[in-house]
MITIKE-466968 format. One record per residue (C-alpha): residue in three letters; x, y, z. Coordinates in steps of 0.5 Angstrom, whole numbers. Example, Ala and Ser with C-alpha at 12.3 -4.5 7.8 and 13.67 -1.06 7.14 Angstrom:
<recs>
(rec "ALA",(25,-9,16));
(rec "SER",(27,-2,14));
</recs>
This chain:
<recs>
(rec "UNK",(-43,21,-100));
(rec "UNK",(-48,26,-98));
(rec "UNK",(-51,21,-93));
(rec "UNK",(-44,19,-91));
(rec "UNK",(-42,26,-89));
(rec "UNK",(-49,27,-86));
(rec "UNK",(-48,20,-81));
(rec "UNK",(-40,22,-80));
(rec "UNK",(-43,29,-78));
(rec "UNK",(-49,26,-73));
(rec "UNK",(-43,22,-70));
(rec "UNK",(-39,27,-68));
(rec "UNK",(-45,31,-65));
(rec "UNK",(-46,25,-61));
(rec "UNK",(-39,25,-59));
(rec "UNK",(-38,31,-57));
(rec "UNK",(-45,30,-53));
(rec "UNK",(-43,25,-49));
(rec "UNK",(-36,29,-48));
(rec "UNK",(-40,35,-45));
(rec "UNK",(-44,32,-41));
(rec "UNK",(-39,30,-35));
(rec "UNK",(-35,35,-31));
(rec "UNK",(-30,31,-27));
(rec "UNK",(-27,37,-23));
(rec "UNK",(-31,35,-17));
(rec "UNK",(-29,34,-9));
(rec "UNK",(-33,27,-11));
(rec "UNK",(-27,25,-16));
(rec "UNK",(-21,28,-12));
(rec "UNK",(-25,24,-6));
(rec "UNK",(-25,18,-10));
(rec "UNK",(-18,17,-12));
(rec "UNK",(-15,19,-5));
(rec "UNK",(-20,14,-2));
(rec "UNK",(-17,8,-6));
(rec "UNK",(-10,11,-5));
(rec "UNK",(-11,11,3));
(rec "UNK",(-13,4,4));
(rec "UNK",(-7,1,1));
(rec "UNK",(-3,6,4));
(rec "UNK",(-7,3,11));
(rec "UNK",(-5,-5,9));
(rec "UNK",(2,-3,7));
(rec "UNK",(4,1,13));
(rec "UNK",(1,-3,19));
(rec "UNK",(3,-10,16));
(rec "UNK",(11,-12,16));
(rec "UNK",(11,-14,9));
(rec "UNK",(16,-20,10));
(rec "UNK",(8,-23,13));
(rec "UNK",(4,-19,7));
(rec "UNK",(8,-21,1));
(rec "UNK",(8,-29,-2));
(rec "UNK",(12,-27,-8));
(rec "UNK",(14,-33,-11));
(rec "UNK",(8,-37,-8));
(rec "UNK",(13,-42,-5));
(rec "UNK",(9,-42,1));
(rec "UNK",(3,-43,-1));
(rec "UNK",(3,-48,-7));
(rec "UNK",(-5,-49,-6));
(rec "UNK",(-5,-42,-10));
(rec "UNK",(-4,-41,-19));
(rec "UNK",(2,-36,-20));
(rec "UNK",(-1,-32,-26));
(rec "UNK",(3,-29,-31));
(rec "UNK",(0,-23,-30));
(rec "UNK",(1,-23,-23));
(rec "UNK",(9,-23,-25));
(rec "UNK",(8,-15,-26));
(rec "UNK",(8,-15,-19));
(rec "UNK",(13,-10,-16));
(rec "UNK",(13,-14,-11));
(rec "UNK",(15,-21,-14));
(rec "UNK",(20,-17,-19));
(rec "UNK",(23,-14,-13));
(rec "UNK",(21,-19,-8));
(rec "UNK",(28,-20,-5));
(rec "UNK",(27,-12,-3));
(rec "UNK",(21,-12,0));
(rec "UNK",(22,-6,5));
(rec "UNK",(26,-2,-1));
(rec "UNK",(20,-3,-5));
(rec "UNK",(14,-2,0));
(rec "UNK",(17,5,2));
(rec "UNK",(17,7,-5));
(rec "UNK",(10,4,-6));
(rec "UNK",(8,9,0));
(rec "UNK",(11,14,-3));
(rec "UNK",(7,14,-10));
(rec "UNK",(0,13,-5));
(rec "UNK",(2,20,-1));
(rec "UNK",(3,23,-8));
(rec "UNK",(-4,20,-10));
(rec "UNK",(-7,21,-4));
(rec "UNK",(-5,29,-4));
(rec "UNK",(-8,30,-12));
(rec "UNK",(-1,31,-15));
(rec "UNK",(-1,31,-23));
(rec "UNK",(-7,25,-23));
(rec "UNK",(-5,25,-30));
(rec "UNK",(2,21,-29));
(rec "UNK",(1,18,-22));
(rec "UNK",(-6,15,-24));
(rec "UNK",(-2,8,-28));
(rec "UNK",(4,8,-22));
(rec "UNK",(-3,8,-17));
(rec "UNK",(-6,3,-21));
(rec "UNK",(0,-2,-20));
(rec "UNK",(1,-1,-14));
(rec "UNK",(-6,-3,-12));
(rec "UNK",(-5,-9,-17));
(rec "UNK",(1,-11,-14));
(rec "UNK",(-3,-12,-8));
(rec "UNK",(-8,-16,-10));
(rec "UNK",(-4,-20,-13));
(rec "UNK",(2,-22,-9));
(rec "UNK",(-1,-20,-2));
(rec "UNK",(-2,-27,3));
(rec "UNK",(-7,-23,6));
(rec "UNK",(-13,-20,2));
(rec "UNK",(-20,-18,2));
(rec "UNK",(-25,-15,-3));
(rec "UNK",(-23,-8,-3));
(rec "UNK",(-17,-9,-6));
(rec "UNK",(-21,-13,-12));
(rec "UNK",(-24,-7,-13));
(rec "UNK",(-17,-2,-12));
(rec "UNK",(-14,-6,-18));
(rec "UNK",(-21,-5,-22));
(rec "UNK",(-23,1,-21));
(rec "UNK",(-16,5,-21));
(rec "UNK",(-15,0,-28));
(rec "UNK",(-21,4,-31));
(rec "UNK",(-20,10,-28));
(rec "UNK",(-14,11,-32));
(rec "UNK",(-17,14,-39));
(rec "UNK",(-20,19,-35));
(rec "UNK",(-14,21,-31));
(rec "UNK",(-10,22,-37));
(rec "UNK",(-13,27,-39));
(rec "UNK",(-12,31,-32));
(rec "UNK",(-8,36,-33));
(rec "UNK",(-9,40,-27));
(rec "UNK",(-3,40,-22));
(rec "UNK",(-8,37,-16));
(rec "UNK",(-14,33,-17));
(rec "UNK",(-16,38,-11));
(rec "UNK",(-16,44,-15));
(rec "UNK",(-24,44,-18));
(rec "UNK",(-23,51,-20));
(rec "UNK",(-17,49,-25));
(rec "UNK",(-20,47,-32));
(rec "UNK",(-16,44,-34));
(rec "UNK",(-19,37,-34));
(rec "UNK",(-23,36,-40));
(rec "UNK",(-25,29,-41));
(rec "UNK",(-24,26,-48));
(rec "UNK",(-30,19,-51));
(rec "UNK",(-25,14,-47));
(rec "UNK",(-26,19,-40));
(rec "UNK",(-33,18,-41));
(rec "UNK",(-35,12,-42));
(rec "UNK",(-29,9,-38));
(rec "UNK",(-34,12,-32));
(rec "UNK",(-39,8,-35));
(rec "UNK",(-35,3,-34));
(rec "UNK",(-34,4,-27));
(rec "UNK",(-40,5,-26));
(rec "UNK",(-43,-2,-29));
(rec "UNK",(-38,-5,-25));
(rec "UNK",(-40,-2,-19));
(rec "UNK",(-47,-4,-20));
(rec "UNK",(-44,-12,-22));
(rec "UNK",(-41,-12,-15));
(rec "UNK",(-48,-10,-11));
(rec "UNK",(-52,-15,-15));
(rec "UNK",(-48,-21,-15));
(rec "UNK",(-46,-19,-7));
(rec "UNK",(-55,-20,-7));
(rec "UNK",(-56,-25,-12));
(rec "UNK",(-50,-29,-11));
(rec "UNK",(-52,-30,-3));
(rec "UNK",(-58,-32,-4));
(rec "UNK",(-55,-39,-6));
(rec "UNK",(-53,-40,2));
(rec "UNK",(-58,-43,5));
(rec "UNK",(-56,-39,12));
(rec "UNK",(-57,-33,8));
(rec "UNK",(-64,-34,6));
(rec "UNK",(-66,-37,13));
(rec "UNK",(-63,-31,16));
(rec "UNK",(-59,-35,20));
(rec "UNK",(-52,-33,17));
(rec "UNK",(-50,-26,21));
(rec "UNK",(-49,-31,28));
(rec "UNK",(-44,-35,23));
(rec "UNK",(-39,-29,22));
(rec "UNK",(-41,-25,29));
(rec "UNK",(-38,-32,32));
(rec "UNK",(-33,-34,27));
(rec "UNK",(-25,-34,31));
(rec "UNK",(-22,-31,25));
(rec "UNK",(-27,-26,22));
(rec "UNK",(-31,-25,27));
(rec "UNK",(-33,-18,32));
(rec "UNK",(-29,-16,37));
(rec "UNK",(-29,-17,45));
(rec "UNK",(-31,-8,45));
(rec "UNK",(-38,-9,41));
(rec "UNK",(-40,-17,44));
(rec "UNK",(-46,-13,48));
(rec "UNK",(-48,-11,41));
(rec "UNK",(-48,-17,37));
(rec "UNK",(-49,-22,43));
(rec "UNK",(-55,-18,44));
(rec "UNK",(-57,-19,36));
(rec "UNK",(-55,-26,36));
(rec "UNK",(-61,-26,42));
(rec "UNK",(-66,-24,38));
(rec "UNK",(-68,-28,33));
(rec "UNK",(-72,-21,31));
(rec "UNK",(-66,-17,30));
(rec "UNK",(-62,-23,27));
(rec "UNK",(-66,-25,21));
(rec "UNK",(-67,-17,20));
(rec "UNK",(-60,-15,20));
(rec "UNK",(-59,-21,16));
(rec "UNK",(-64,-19,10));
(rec "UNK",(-64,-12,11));
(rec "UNK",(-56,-12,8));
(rec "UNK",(-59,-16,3));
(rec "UNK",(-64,-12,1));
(rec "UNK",(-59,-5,1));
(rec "UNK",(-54,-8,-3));
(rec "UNK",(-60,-11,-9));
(rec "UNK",(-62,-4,-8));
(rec "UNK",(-55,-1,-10));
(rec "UNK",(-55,-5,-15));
(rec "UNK",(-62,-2,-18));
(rec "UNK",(-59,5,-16));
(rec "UNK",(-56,4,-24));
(rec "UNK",(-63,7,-26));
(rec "UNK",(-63,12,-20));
(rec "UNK",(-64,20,-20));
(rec "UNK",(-59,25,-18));
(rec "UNK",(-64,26,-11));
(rec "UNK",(-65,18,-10));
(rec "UNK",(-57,17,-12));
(rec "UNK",(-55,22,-6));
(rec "UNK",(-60,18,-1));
(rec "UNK",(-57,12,-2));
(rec "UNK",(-50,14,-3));
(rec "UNK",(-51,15,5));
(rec "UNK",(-53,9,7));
(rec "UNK",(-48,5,2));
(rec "UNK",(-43,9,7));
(rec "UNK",(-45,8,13));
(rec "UNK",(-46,1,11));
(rec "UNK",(-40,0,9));
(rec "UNK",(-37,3,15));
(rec "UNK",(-41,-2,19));
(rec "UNK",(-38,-7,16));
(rec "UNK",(-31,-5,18));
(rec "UNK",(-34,-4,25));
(rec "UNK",(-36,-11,26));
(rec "UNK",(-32,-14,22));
(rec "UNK",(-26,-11,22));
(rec "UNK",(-26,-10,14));
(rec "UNK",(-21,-3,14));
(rec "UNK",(-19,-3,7));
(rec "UNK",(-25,-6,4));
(rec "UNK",(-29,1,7));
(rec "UNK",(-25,6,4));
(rec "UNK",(-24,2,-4));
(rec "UNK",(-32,1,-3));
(rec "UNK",(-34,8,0));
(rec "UNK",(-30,10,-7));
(rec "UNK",(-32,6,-11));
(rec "UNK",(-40,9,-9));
(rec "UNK",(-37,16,-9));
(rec "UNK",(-36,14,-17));
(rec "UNK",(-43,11,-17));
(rec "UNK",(-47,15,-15));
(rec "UNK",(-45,22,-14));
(rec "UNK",(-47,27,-19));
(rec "UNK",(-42,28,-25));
(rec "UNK",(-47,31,-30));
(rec "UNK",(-47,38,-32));
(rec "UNK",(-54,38,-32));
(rec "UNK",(-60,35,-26));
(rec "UNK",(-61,28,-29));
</recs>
């Protein structure tokens, strides 16, 4: 019995430990979740959602209906799309003012599922939306500060689910970076340094007409396209590897993850997918410790 009590007893120190190591009442979390937010707020209100939503998928039959995706706000009220989008910009507003995260965060995350399961038109970002809100969950609901705003309210005091859902987070981001360097490398455009000419030029996802001098300058080079092209390759591995990073190192490469992420969306456009990224590396590398790690 008394080895028993003496292993409970460990335990709980641990839990506890682990509980006390993390103070979530950052602007990085405040941050964070309006980041997310706000980019579904921008698909929502500059799209008509009769040409955002395939509800019923009659369409497009290429695509399987899951029948998770029938949770859809969108395909349970797809015959009131304008109703239903007005009110999930409503509950994005909210989100994004940091009102009572602890109620808003499951309404968030449906919002942001929602759009990545019912919308014709999606891109990573909202993959990462829905993953990351769904793992943010556990975290919120322990939130019981008025705004995510306020971090001077104490009244944010994360349980075990709370912290290791952030962990969860940020192995999930991590798996993002390392299959975007690894998996590329299966390309062979990729690997010769050829591929950035493929999408600069490319009707449909490519640059717009205000920066052609820029990209037609790096097409030219066969120098500056074979580094741009590795130099993504190399950022995203190292993102990847930031897992392991101290704090100093984590802050360095949270500014170049941003501004990578923002030169995407001025080259190619990827509005959404720069804000769901640019939160998802906030939760990654910024520092939550109480401690310098």
């Amino acid at each position: 019995m008394k080895y028993i009590s003496k292993l409970l007893n460990s335990f709980t120190e641990f839990i506890e430990n682990q509980i006390n190591k993390f103070e979530f009442s950052t602007y990085s979390y405040a941050i964070a979740r309006s980041l997310f937010a706000f980019g579904s707020l921008c698909t929502l209100l500059l799209n008509n959602p009769i040409h955002l939503f395939n509800p019923t998928n009659i369409e497009n039959p290429n695509h399987v209906l899951l029948p998770l995706n029938k949770i859809s706000i969108f395909y349970i009220f797809d015959q009131h799309l304008y109703f239903v989008n007005v009110i999930s910009v409503i509950i994005l507003l909210i989100t994004i003012s940091g009102y009572r995260p602890k109620y808003t965060c499951i309404l968030h995350w449906w919002i942001s599922f929602s759009l990545s399961a019912s919308s014709f038109v999606i891109e990573g970002g909202d993959h990462v939306s829905q993953i990351i809100t769904l793992l943010l969950i556990p975290m919120c609901l322990t939130d019981n500060r008025k705004n995510h705003w306020n971090i001077s309210d104490k009244n944010f005091k994360p349980n075990i689910f709370a912290s290791y859902s952030y962990f969860l987070i940020r192995l999930q981001v991590a798996f993002i970076y390392l299959d975007a360097s690894i998996g590329k490398l299966k390309i062979e455009e990729w690997k010769d340094g050829s591929v950035l000419y493929y999408w600069f030029t490319n009707s449909f996802v490519g640059s717009p007409l205000l920066i052609s001098p820029i990209t037609n300058f790096i097409i030219k080079s066969p120098l500056l396209l074979t580094s741009a092209t590795w130099s993504s390759l190399v950022l995203e591995f190292l993102l990847f590897m930031c897992i392991t990073s101290f704090r100093k190192q984590r802050n360095i490469f949270l500014f170049f993850g941003l501004l990578f992420h923002f030169f995407i969306f001025i080259f190619f456009g990827l509005f959404s997918f720069m804000f769901a990224m640019s939160g998802a590396l906030l939760f990654y590398l910024s520092n939550f410790k109480k401690e310098s790690i």
